[in-house]
C-alpha positions in Angstrom: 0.0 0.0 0.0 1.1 3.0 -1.0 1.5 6.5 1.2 2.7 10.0 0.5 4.0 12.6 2.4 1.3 15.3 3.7 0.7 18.1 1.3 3.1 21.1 1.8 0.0 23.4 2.9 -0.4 20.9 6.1 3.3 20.8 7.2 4.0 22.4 10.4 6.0 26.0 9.4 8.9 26.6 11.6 9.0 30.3 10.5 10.8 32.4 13.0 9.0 35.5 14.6 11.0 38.1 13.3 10.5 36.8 10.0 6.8 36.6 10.4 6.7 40.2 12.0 9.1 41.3 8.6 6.6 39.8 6.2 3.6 41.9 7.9 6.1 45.2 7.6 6.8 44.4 3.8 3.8 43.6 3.1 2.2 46.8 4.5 5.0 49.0 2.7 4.4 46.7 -0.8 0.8 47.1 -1.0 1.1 51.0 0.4 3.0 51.7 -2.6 0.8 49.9 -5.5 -2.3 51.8 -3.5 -0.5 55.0 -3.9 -1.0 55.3 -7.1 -4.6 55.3 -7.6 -4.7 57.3 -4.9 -2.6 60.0 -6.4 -4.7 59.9 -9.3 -8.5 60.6 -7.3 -9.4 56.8 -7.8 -9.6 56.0 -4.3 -9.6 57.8 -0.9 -6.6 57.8 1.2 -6.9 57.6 5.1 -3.0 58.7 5.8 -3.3 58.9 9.7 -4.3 54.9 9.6 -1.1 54.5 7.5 1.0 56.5 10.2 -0.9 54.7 13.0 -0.6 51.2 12.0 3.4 51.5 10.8 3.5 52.9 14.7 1.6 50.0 15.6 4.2 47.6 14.0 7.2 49.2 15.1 6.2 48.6 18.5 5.7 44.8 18.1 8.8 44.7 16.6 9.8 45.9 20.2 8.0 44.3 22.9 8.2 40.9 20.7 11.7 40.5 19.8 13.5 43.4 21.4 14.1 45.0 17.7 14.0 48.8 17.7 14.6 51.5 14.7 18.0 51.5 16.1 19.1 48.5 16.7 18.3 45.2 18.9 18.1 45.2 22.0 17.2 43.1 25.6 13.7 43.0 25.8 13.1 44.1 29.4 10.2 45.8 31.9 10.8 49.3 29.9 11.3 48.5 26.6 8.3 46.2 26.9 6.1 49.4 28.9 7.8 51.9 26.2 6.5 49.5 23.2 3.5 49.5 25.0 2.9 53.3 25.2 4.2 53.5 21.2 1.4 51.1 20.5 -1.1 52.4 22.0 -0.4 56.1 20.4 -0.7 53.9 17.0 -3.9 52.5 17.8 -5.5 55.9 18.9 -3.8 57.4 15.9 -5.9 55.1 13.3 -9.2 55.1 15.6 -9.1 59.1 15.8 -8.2 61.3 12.6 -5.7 64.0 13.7 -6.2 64.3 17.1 -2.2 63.6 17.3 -1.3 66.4 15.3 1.7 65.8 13.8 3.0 64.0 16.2 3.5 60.6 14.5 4.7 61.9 11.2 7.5 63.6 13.2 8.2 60.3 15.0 7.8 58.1 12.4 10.4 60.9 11.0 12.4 59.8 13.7 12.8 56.2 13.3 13.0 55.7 9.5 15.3 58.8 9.5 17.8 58.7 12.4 17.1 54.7 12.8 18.0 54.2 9.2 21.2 56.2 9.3 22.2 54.7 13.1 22.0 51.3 11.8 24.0 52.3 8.5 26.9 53.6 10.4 26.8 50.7 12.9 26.9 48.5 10.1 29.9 49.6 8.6 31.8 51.4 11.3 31.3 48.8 13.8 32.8 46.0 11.6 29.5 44.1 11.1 29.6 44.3 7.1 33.1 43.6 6.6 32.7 40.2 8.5 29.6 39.2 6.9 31.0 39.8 3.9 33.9 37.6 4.4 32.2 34.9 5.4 29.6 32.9 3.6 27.1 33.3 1.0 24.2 34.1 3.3 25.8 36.6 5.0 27.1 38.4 2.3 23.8 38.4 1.0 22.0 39.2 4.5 24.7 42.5 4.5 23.7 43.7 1.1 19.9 43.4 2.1 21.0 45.6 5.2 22.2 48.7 3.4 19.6 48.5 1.0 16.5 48.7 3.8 18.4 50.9 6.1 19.2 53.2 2.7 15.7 53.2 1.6 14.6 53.8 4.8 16.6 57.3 5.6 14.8 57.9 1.9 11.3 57.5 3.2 12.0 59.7 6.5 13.0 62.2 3.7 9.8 61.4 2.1 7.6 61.9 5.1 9.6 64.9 6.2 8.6 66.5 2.6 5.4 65.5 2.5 3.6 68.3 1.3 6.2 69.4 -1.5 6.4 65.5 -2.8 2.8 65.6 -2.8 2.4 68.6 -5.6 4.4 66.7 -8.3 2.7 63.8 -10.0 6.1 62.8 -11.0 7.0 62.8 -7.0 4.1 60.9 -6.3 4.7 58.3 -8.6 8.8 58.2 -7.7 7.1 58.0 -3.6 5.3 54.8 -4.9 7.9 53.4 -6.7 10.3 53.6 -3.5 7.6 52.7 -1.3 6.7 49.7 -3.4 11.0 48.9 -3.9 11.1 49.7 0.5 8.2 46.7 1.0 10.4 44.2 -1.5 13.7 44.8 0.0 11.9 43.9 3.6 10.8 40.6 1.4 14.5 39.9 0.6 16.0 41.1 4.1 13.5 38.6 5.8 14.5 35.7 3.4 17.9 36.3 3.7 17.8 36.4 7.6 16.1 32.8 7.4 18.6 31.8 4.8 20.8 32.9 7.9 19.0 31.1 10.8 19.0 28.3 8.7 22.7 27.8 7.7 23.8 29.0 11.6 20.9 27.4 14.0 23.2 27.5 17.4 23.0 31.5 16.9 19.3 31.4 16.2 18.2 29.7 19.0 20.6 32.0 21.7 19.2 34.9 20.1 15.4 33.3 20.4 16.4 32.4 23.6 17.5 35.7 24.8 14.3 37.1 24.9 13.2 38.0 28.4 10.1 39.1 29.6 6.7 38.1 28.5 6.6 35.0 26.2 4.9 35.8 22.8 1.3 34.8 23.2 1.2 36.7 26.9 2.5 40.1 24.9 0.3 39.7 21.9 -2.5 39.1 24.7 -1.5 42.4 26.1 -1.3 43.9 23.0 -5.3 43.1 22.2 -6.3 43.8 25.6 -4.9 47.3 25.1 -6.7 47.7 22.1 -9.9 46.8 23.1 -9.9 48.8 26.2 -9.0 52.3 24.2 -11.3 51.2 20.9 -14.4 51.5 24.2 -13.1 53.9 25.7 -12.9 56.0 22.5 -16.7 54.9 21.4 -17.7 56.9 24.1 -17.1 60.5 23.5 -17.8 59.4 19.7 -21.2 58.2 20.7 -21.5 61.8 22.4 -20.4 63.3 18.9 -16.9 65.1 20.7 -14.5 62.9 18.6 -14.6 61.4 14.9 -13.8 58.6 14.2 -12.5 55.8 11.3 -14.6 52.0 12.0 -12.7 51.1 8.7 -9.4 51.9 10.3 -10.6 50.2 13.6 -11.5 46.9 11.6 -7.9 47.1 9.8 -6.1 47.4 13.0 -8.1 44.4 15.0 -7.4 42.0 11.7 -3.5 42.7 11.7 -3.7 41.8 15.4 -5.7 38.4 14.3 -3.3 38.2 10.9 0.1 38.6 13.5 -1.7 35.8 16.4 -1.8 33.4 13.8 1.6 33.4 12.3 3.3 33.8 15.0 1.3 30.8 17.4 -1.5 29.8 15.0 -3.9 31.4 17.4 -7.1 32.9 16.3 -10.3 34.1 17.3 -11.8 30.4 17.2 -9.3 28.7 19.0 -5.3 27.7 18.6 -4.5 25.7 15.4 -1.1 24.1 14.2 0.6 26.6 12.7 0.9 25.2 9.3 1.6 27.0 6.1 -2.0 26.7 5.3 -2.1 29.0 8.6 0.6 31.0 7.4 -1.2 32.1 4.3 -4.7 32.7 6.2 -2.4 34.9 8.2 -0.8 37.1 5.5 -4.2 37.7 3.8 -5.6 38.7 7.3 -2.8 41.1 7.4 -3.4 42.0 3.7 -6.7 42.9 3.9 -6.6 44.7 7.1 -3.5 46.8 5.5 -6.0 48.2 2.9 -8.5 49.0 5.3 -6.5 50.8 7.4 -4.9 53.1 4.2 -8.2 52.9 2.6 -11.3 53.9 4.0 -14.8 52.4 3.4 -14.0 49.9 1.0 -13.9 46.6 3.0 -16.1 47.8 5.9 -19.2 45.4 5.0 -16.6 42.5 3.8 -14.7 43.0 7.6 -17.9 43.8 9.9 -19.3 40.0 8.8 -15.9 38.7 8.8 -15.3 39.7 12.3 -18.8 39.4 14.0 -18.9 35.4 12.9 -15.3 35.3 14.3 -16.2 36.6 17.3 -19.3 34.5 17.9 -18.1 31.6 16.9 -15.3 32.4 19.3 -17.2 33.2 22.0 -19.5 30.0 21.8 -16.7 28.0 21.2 -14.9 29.8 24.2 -18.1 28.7 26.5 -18.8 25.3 25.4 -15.2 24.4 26.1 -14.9 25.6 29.6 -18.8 24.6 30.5 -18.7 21.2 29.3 -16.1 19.8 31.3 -18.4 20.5 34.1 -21.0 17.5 32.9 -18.2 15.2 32.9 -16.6 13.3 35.5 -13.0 12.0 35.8 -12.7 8.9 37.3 -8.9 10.2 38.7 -10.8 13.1 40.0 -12.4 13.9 43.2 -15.1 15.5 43.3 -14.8 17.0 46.6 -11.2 18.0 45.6 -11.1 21.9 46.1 -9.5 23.7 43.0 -7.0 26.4 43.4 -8.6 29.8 43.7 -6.7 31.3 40.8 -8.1 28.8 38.3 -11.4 29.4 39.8 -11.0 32.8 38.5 -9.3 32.0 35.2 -12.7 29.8 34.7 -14.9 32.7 35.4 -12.8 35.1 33.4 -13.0 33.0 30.5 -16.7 32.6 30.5 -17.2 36.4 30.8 -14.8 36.5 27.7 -17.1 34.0 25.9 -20.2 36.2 26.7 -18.5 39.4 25.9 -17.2 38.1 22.4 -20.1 37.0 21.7 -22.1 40.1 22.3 -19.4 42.3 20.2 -19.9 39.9 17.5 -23.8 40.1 17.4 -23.8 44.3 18.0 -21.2 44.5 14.9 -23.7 42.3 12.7 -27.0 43.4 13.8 -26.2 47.5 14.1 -28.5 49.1 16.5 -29.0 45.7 18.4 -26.6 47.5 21.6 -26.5 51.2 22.0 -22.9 52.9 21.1 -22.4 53.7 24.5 -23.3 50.5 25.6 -21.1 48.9 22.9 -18.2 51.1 24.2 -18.3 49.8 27.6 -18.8 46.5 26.3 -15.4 46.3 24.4 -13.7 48.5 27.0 -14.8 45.3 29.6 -13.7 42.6 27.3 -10.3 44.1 27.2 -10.2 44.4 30.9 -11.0 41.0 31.4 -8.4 40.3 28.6 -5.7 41.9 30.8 -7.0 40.5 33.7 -6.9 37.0 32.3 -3.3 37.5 31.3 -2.7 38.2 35.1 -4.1 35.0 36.3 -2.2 32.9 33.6 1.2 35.0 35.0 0.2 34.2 38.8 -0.7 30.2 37.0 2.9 30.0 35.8 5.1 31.7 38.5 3.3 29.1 40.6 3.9 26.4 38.3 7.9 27.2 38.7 7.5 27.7 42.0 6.2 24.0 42.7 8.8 22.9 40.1 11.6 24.1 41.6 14.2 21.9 43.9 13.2 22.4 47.7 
């Protein structure tokens, strides 16, 4: 009898972090620049505080999640991990709320392609990096040439951004921002491959700098990440309901897919439970991130497409989320008591995670029956489900310093 393999779309995909957190970057900067171009032209609307807000957003992922600033890597610790924080959650308000920031991200966003840019150009070269890479092997010669061309083309955008409304008069301009834009999102492509290629041909050097990490573990800071998010998207809805701020839903629907598109590369996590993160996964994720990329820089166009999307997600979720922590209460264990008491923190986890099921699933039903909960209401809603969010990734912290407590030698 005969077997094959398992088609490649079911194979687990040992793709490193930072090379899924690169392929969200490029792919933001590669369809930014094909989108410019219609937009120069009238063809479609352009939302540019949603682009400033989510490259914001990214930057600071790059931080709390691997320790990898505009200027160079780092130790992830307690403040880079609280400033990440702070930078993400000025990128989320930035894309819920048109210019309330002022100019404010521009100028920092100025700031890290700019000054980042050029740091890591001089530390490459006047710190000896690029002359041993490119004496050694293939990959690394290629890995150093990928270097100078994204740090090159990314002092180019901060001049870009700096000149923003002078680029903007030209059509010429506009279509030479595209083009580098566009050239910016493949040389991320190529940087990312090259820094597999790398991981791959040195896995000793991989794994210390994976294990280097520090601090929260990936799914805890992406939890924190989405807990933050919910929290100010109902805080926000408030003095929106009360017509005090504006306010961009198609932005707010970009953002919240990114998050799901950057869960489910990096763990396979989404909003209906944790899957094997498989290159079937993989690609579910990038056309998450795809399509929440264009709503962000686009507004209106995918609003009905990502309100259904997102409702059923949440729903589903949420049902799912109950029936797996209410049906183990109808079943009996014969290696457990039933007098045994259970630990008061996973008491609360259980009660946490049914007022997560509950909350999901009444975001979900307000987003795809509009009217069904008052704004206000709805604010408070998704302010609560981030709160129990955060508070849930308290009790899984207290769960595991316990855990090493109880493991460690007496």
């Amino acid at each position: 009898m005969l077997t094959g393999s398992a088609p490649r779309w079911r194979k687990p995909a040992d793709v490193p972090l930072e090379i899924v957190i690169l392929w969200v970057a490029a792919l933001g900067a590669a369809i930014t620049g094909v989108l410019l171009v219609p937009i120069s032209q009238g063809v479609l609307s352009y939302y540019e505080d949603g682009l400033y807000g989510l490259v914001l957003f990214v930057f600071a992922l790059q931080a709390v999640l691997l320790g990898v600033t505009p200027f160079g890597d780092v130790r992830r610790s307690p403040t880079l991990i609280a400033a990440g924080t702070v930078i993400a959650a000025a990128g989320i308000v930035n894309c819920f709320v048109p210019d309330l920031l002022g100019e404010a991200p521009r100028l920092l966003l100025v700031v890290c392609f700019g000054l980042g840019g050029a740091t890591q150009l001089l530390c490459l070269f006047l710190g000896g990096r690029f002359r041993l890479w490119w004496r050694g092997s293939r990959e690394l010669r290629r890995l150093a040439l990928a270097c100078v061309v994204v740090y090159s083309l990314a002092v180019l955008v901060a001049l870009i951004l700096l000149l923003r409304q002078a680029v903007a008069v030209a059509a010429v301009a506009v279509a030479a921002v595209a083009v580098t834009v566009l050239t910016y999102g493949v040389a991320l492509f190529v940087l990312a491959g090259q820094l597999w290629a790398v991981d791959r041909a040195f896995p000793q050097q991989a794994q210390a700098r994976a294990g280097d990490a520090g601090g929260l573990v990936t799914d805890h800071t992406l939890m924190l990440l989405t807990g933050i998010f919910l929290v100010l998207l109902g805080v926000l809805l408030v003095p929106v309901n009360l017509g005090v701020l504006p306010f961009s839903g198609s932005a707010q629907l970009g953002l919240l897919m990114v998050i799901f598109a950057v869960e489910m590369l990096a763990s396979g996590s989404t909003p209906v439970g944790v899957f094997p993160r498989t290159w079937l996964m993989i690609v579910v994720g990038l056309v998450f991130a795809a399509l929440g990329i264009v709503s962000t820089v686009i507004p209106y166009v995918l609003v009905p497409t990502l309100t259904v999307l997102i409702g059923l997600l949440n729903i589903v979720g949420g049902v799912l989320t109950l029936v797996r922590n209410v049906a183990p209460l109808f079943t009996k264990s014969d290696e457990e008591s039933p007098t045994a008491p259970r630990p008061p923190v996973l008491i609360r986890l259980f009660m946490a995670q049914l007022a997560m099921g509950l909350l999901s699933i009444a975001f979900g039903a307000a987003m795809l029956l509009p009217g069904l909960i008052p704004g206000l209401v709805l604010g408070l809603v998704l302010a609560a489900n981030g709160g129990v969010l955060l508070y849930m990734l308290h009790l899984l912290l207290v769960v595991d310093r316990q855990r090493d407590a109880s493991a460690a030698p007496a």
